[in-house]
DRENPA-3360 file (N, C-alpha, C; in nm, 2 decimals, always signed):
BEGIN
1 = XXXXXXXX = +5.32/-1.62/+0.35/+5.19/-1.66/+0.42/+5.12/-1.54/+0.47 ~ +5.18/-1.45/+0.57/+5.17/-1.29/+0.56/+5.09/-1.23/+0.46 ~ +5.16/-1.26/+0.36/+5.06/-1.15/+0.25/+4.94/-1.22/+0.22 ~ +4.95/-1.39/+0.18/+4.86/-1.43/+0.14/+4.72/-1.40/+0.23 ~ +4.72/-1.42/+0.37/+4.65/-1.34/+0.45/+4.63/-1.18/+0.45 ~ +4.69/-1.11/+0.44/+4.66/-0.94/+0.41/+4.50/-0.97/+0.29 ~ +4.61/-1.03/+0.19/+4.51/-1.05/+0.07/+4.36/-1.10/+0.05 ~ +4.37/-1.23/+0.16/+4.21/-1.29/+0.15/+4.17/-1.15/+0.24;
9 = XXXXXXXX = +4.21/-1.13/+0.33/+4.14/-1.05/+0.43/+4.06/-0.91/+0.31 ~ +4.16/-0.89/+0.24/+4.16/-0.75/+0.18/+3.97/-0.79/+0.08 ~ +4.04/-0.92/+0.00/+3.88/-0.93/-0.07/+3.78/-1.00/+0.04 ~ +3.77/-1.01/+0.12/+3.64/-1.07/+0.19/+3.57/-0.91/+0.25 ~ +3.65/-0.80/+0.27/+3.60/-0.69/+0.34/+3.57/-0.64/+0.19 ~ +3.61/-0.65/+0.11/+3.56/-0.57/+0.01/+3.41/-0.65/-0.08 ~ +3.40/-0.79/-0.03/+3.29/-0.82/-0.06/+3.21/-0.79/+0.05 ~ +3.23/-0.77/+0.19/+3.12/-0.74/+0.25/+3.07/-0.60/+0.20;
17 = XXXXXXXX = +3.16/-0.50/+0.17/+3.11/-0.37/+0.13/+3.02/-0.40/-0.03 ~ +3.05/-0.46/-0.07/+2.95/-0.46/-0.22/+2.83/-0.54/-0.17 ~ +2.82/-0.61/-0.09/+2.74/-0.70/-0.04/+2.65/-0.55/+0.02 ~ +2.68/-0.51/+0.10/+2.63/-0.41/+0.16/+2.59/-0.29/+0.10 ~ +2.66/-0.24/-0.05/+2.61/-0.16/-0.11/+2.48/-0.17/-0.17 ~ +2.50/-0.36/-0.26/+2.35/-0.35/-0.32/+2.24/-0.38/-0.23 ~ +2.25/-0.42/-0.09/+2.13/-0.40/+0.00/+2.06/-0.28/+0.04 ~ +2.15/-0.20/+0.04/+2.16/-0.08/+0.06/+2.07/-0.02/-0.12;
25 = XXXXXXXX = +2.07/-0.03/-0.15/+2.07/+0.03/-0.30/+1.94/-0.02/-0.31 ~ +1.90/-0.16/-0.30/+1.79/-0.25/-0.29/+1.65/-0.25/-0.22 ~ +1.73/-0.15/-0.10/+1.61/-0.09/-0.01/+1.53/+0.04/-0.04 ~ +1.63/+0.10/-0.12/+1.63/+0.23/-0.16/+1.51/+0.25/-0.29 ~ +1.49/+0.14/-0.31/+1.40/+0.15/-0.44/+1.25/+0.15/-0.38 ~ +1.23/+0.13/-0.26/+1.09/+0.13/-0.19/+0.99/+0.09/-0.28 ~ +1.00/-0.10/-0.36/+0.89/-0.15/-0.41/+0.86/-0.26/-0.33 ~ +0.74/-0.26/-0.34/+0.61/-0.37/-0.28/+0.60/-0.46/-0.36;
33 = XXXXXXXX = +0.59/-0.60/-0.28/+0.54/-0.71/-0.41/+0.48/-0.80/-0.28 ~ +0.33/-0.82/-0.31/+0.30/-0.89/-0.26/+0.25/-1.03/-0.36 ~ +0.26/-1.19/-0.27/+0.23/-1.31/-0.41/+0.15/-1.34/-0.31 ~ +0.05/-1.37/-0.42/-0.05/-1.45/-0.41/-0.05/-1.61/-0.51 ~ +0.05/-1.66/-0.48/+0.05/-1.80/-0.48/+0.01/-1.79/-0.66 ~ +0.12/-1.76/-0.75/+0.05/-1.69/-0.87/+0.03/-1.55/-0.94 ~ -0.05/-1.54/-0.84/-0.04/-1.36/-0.84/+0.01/-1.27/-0.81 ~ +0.07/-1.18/-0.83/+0.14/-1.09/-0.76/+0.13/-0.93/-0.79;
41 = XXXXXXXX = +0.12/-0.86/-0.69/+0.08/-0.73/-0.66/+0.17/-0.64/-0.66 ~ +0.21/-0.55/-0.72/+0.37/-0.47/-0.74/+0.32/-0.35/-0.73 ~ +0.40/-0.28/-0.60/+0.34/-0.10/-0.58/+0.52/-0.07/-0.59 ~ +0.51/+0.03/-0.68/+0.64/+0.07/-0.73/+0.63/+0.24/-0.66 ~ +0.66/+0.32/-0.53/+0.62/+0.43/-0.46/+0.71/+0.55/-0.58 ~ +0.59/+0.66/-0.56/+0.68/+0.76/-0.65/+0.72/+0.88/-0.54 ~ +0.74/+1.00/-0.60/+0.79/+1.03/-0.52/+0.76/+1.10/-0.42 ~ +0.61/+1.05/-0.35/+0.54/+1.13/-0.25/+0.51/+1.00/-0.15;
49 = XXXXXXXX = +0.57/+0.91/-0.18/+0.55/+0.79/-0.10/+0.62/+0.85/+0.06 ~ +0.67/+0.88/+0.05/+0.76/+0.97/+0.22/+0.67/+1.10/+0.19 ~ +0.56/+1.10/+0.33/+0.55/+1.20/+0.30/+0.61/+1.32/+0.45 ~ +0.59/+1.41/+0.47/+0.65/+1.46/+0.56/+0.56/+1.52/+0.66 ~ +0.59/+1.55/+0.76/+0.49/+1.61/+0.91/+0.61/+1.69/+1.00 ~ +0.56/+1.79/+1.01/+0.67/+1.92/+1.08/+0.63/+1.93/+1.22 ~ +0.70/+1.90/+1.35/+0.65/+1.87/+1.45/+0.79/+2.00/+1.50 ~ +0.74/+2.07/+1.60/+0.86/+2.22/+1.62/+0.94/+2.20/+1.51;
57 = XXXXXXXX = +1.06/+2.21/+1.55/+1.11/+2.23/+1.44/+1.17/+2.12/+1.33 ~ +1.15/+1.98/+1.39/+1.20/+1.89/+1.30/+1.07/+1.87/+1.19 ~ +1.10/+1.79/+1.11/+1.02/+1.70/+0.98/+1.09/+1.58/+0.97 ~ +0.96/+1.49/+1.00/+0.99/+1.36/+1.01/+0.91/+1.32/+0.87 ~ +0.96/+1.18/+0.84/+0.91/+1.11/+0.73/+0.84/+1.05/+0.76 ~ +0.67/+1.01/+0.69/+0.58/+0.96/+0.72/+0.54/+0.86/+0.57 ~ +0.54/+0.71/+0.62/+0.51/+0.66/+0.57/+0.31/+0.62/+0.50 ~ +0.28/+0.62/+0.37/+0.15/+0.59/+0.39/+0.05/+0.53/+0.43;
65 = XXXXXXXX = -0.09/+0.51/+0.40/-0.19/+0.39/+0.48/-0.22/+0.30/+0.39 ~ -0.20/+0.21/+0.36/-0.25/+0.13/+0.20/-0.30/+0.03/+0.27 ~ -0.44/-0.04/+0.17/-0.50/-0.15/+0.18/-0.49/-0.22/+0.00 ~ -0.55/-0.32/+0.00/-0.50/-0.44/-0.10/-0.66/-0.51/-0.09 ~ -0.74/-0.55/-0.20/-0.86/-0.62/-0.15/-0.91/-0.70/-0.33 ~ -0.96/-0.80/-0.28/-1.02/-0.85/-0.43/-1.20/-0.89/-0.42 ~ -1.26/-0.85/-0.53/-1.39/-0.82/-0.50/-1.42/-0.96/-0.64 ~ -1.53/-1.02/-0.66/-1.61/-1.10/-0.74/-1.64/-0.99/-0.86;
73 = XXXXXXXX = -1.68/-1.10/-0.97/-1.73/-1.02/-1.07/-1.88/-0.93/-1.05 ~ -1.94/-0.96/-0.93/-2.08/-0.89/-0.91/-2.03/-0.75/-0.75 ~ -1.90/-0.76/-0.74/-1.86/-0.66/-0.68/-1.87/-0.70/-0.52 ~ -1.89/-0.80/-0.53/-1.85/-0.87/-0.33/-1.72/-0.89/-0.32 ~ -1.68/-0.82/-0.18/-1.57/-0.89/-0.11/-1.52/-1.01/-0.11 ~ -1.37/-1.04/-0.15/-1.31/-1.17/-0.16/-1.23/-1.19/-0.02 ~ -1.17/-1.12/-0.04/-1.04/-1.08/+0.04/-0.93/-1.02/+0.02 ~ -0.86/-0.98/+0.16/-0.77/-0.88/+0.15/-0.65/-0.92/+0.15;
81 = XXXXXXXX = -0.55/-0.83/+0.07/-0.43/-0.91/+0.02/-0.35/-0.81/+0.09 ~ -0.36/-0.73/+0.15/-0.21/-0.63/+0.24/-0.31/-0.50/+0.35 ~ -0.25/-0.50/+0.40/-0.35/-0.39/+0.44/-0.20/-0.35/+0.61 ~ -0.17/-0.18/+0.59/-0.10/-0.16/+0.65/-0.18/-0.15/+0.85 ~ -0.08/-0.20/+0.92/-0.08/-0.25/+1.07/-0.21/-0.17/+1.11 ~ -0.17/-0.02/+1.11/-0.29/+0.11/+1.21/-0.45/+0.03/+1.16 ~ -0.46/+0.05/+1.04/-0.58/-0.01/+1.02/-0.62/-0.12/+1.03 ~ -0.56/-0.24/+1.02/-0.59/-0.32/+1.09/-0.59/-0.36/+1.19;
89 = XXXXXXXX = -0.53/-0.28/+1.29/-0.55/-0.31/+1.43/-0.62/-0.24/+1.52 ~ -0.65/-0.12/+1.40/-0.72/+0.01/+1.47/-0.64/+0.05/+1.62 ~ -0.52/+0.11/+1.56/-0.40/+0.18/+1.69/-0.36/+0.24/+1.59 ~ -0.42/+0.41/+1.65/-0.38/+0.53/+1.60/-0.31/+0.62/+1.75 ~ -0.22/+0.69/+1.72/-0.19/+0.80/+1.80/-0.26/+0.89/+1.83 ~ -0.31/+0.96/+1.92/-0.43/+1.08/+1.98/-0.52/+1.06/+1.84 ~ -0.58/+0.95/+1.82/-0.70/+0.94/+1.75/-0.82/+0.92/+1.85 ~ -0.93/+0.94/+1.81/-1.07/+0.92/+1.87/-1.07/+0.75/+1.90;
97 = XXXXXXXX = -1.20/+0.73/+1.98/-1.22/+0.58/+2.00/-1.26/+0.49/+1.88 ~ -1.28/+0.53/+1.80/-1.36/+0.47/+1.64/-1.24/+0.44/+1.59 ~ -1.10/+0.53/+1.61/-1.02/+0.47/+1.52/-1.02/+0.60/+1.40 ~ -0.94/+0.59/+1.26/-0.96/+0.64/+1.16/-1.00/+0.62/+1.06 ~ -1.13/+0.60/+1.07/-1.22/+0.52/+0.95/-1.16/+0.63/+0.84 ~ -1.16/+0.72/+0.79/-1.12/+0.79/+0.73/-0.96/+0.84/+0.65 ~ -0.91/+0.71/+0.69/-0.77/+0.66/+0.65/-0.77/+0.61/+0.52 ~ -0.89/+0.52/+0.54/-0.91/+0.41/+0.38/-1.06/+0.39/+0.44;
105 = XXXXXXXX = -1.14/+0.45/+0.39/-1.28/+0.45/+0.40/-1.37/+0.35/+0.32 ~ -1.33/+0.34/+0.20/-1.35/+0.23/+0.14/-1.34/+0.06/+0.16 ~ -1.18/+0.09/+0.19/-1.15/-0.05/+0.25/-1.26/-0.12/+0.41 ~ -1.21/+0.01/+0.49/-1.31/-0.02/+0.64/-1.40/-0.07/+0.61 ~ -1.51/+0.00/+0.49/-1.63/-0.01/+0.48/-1.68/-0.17/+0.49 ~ -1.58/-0.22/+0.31/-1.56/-0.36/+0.32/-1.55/-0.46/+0.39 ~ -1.47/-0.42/+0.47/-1.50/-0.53/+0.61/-1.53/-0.52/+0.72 ~ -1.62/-0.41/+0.68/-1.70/-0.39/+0.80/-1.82/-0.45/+0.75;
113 = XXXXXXXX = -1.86/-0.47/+0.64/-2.01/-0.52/+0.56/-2.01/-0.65/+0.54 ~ -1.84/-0.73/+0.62/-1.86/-0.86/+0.56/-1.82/-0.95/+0.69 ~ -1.80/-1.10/+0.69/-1.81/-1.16/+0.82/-1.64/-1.20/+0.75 ~ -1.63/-1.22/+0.64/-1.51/-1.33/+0.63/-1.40/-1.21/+0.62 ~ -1.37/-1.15/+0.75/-1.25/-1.09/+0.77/-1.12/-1.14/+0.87 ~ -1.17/-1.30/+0.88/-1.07/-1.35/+0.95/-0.92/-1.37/+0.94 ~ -0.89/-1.34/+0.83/-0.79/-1.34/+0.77/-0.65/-1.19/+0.78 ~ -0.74/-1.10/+0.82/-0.70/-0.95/+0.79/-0.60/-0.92/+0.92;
121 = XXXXXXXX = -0.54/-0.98/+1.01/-0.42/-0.97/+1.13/-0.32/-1.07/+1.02 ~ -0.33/-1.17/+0.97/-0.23/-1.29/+0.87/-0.19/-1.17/+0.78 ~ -0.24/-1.04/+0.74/-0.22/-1.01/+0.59/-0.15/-0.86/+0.63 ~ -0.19/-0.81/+0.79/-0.16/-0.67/+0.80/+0.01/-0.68/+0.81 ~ +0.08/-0.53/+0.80/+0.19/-0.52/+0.81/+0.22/-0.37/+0.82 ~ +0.33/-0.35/+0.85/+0.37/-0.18/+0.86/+0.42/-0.19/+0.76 ~ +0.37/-0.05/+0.69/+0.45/+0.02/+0.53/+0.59/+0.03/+0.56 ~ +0.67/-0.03/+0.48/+0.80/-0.02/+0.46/+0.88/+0.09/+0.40;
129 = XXXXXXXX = +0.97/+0.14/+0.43/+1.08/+0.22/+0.29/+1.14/+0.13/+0.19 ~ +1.13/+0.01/+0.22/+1.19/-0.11/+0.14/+1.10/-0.22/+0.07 ~ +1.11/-0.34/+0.04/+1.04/-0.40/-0.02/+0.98/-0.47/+0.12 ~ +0.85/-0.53/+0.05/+0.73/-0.62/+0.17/+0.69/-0.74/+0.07 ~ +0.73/-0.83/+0.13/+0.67/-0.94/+0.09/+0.57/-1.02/+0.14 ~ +0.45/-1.08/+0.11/+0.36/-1.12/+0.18/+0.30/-1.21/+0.10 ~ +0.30/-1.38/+0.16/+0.23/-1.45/+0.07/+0.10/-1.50/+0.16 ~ -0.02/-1.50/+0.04/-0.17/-1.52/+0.14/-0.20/-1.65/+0.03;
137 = XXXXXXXX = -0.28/-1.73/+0.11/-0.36/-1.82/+0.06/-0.45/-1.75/-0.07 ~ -0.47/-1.86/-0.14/-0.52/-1.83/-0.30/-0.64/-1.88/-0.35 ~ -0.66/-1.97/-0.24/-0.79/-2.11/-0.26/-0.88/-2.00/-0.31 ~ -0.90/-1.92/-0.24/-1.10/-1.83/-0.28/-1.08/-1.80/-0.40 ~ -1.03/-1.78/-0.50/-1.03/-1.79/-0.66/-1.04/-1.88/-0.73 ~ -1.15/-1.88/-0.85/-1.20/-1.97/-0.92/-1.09/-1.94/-1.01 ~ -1.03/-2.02/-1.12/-0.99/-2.02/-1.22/-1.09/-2.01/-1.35 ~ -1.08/-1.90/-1.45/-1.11/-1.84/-1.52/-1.27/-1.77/-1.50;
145 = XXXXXXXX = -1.25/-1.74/-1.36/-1.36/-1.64/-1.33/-1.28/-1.51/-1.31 ~ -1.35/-1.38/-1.30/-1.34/-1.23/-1.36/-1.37/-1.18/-1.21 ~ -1.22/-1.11/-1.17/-1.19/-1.04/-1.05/-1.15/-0.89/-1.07 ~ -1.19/-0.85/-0.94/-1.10/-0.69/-0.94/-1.07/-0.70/-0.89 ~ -0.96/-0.60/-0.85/-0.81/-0.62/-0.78/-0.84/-0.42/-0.73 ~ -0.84/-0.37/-0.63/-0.84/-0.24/-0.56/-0.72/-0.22/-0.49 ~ -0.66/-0.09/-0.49/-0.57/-0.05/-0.36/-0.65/+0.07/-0.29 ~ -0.58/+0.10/-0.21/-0.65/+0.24/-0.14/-0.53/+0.29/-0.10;
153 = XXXXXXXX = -0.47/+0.39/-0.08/-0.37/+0.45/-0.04/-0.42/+0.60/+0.02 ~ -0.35/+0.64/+0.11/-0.35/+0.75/+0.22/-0.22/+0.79/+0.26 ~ -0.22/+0.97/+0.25/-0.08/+1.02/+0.34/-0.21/+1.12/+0.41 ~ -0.19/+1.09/+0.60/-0.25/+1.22/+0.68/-0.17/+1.32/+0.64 ~ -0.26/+1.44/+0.68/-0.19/+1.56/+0.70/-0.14/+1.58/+0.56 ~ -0.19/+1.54/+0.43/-0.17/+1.55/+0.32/-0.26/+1.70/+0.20 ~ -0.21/+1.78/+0.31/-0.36/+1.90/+0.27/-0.23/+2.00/+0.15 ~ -0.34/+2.03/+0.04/-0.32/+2.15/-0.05/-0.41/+2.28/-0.05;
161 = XXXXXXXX = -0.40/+2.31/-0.17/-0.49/+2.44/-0.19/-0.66/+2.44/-0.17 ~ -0.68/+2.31/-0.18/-0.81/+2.29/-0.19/-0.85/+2.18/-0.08 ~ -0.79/+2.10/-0.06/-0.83/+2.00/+0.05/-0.72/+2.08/+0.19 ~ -0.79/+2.19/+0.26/-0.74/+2.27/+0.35/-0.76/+2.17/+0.52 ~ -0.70/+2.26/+0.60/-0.76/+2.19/+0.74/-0.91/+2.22/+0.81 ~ -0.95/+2.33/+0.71/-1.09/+2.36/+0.74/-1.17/+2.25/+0.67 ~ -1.15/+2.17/+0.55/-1.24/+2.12/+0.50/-1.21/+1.99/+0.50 ~ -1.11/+1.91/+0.54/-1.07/+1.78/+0.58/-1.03/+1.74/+0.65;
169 = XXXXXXXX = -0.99/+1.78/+0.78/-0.92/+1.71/+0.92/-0.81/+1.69/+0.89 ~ -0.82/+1.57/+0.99/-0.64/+1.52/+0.92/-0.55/+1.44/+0.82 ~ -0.71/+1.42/+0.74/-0.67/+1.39/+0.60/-0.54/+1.46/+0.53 ~ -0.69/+1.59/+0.52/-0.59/+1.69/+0.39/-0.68/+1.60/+0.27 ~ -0.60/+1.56/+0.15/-0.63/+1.52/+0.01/-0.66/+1.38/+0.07 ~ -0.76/+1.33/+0.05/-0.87/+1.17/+0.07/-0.78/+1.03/+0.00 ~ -0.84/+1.00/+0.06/-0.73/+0.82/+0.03/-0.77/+0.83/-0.15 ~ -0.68/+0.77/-0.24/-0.68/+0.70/-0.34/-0.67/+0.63/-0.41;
177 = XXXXXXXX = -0.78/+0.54/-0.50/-0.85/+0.41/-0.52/-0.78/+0.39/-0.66 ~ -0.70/+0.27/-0.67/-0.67/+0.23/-0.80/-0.77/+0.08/-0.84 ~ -0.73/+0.07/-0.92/-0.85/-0.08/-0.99/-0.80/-0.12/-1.09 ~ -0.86/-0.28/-1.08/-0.82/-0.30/-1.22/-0.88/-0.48/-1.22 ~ -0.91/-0.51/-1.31/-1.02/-0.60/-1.35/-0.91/-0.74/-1.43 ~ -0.92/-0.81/-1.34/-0.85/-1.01/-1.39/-0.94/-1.11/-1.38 ~ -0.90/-1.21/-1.47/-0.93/-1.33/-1.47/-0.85/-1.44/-1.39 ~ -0.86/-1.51/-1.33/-0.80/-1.63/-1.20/-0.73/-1.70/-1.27;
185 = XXXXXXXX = -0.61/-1.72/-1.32/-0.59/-1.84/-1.39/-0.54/-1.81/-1.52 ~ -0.54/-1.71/-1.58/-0.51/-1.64/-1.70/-0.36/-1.53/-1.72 ~ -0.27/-1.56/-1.76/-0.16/-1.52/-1.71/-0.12/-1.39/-1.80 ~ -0.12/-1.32/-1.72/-0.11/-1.17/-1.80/-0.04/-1.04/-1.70 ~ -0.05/-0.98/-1.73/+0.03/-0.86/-1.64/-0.05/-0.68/-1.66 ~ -0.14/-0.66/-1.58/-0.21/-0.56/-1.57/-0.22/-0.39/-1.48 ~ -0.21/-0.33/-1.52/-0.18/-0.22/-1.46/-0.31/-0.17/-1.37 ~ -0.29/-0.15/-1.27/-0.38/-0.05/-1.20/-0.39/+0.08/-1.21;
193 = XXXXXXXX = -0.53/+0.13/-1.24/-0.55/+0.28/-1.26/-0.61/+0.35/-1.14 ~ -0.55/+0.52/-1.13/-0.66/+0.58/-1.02/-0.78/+0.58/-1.08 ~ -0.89/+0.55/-1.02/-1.00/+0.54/-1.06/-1.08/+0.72/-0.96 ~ -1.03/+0.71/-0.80/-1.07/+0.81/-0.80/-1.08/+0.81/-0.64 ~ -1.16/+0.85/-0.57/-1.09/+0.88/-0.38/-1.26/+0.82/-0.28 ~ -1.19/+0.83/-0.17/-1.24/+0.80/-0.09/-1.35/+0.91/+0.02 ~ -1.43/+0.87/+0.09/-1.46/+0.99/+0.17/-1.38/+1.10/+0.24 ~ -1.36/+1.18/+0.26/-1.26/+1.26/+0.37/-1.25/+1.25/+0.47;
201 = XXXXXXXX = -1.40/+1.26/+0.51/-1.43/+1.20/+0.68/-1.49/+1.11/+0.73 ~ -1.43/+0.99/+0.63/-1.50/+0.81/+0.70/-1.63/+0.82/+0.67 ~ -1.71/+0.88/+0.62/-1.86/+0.83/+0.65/-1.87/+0.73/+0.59 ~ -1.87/+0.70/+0.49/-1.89/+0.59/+0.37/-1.82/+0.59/+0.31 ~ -1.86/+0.43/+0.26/-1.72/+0.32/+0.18/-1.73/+0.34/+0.04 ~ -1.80/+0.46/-0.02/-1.79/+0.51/-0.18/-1.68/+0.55/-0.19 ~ -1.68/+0.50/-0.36/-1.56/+0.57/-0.44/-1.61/+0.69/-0.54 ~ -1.55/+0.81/-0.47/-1.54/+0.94/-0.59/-1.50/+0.93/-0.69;
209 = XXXXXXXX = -1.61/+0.93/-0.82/-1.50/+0.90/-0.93/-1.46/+1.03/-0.94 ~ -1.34/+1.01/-1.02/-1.23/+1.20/-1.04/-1.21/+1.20/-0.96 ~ -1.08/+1.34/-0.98/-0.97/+1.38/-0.92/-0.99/+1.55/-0.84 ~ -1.09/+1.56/-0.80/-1.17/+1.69/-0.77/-1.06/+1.72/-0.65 ~ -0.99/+1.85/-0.70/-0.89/+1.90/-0.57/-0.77/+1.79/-0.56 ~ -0.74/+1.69/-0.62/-0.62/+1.56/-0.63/-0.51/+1.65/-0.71 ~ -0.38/+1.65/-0.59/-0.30/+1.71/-0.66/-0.15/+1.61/-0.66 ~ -0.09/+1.61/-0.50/+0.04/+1.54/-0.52/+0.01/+1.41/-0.45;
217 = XXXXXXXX = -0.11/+1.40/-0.41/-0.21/+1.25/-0.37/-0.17/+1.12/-0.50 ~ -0.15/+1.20/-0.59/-0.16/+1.14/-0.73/+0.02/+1.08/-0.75 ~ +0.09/+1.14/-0.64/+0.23/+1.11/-0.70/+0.31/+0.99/-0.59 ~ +0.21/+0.97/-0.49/+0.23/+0.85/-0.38/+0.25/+0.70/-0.43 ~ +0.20/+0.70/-0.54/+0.26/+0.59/-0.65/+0.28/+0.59/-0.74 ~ +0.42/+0.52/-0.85/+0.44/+0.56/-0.94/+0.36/+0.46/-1.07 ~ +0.40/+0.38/-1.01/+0.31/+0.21/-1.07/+0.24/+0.14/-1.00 ~ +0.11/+0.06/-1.01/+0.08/-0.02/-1.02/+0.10/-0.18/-1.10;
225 = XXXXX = +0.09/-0.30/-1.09/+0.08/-0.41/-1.16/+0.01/-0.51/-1.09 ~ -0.05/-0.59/-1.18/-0.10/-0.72/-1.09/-0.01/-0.82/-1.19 ~ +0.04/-0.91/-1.15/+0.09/-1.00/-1.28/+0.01/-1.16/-1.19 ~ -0.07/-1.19/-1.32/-0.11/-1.32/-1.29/-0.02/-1.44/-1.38 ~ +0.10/-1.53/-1.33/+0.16/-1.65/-1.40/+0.05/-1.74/-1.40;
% end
């Protein structure tokens, strides 16, 4: 009876440990999937998704700023499908009273130009090192009408050779805009491309097309996908 007990004991701790490895393993892949009831949004981080900030002598890991948004075929705001916590709640550390419009300049812009942003505290969240799941309502899409699908992504303090602290604050290199163009209802699986960046210093919600001065800005994601079932 002795042993038979040693025994169960022995495999139940050793399934906790494999239990525990592939969670462990699971988190480590730092992919995003957000559903939209159908749809679903997959940010696959490469390897600049951590980015880093040197404060004396430690370097801490800094997570990015991403927003999520779907626009009509004539280029109007639908709504927002993710958008990380700072920006939506506008709570930055030793930032000005405005906030960081200049985080995702594009995105602010958008709901700053539109009334139907009631939705945007249901959809915010802190950027993860792990997966984030987030399901939003799906009603505002027509079936077999023609959407875009946008991200915006941001690392502060993300400066190179060319986007210096003289010429961008605490940007560094400017948020960057992926896109990508669906039908509601049409079941297909589509990649998002960089299309191109944001203001540096918040003024406006334009997108720069190209990569003018984009260096490791470009490596904060590795994939994009929208997959519509």
């Amino acid at each position: 009876m002795k042993k038979y007990c040693l025994s169960l004991l022995f495999i139940i701790i050793n399934a906790i440990i494999l239990l525990c490895f592939i969670g462990c393993n699971s988190g480590s892949k730092h992919k995003s999937s957000i559903n939209l009831g159908g749809i679903e949004l997959s940010v696959e981080p490469g390897e600049r998704w951590l980015g880093k900030k040197k404060i004396f002598i430690f370097s801490l890991d800094r997570t990015p700023q991403m927003a999520a948004w779907i626009e009509n075929a004539q280029g109007n705001y639908v709504s927002t499908i993710i958008v990380t916590n700072k920006n939506a709640k506008n709570k930055w550390i030793s930032a000005p009273k405005e906030g960081r419009p200049e985080a995702l300049p594009v995105w602010n812009n958008k709901i700053q130009n539109n009334i139907n942003i009631s939705q945007i505290d249901s959809v915010s969240a802190a950027t993860s090192k792990g997966a984030v799941d987030v399901i939003i309502d799906n009603n505002s899409l027509i079936n077999e009408q023609e959407y875009s699908v946008y991200l915006e992504i941001n690392h502060s303090f993300d400066y190179n050779d060319f986007w210096t602290e003289n010429n961008s604050g605490v940007n560094g290199q400017p948020s960057l805009v992926y896109h990508a163009k669906f039908i509601a209802g049409v079941p297909g699986r589509i990649e998002l491309k960089p299309i191109g960046y944001g203001s540096v210093d918040g003024s406006d919600g334009n997108i720069i097309f190209g990569f003018n001065g984009i260096t490791t800005a470009l490596e904060i994601i590795k994939n994009v996908y929208l997959t519509v079932n």
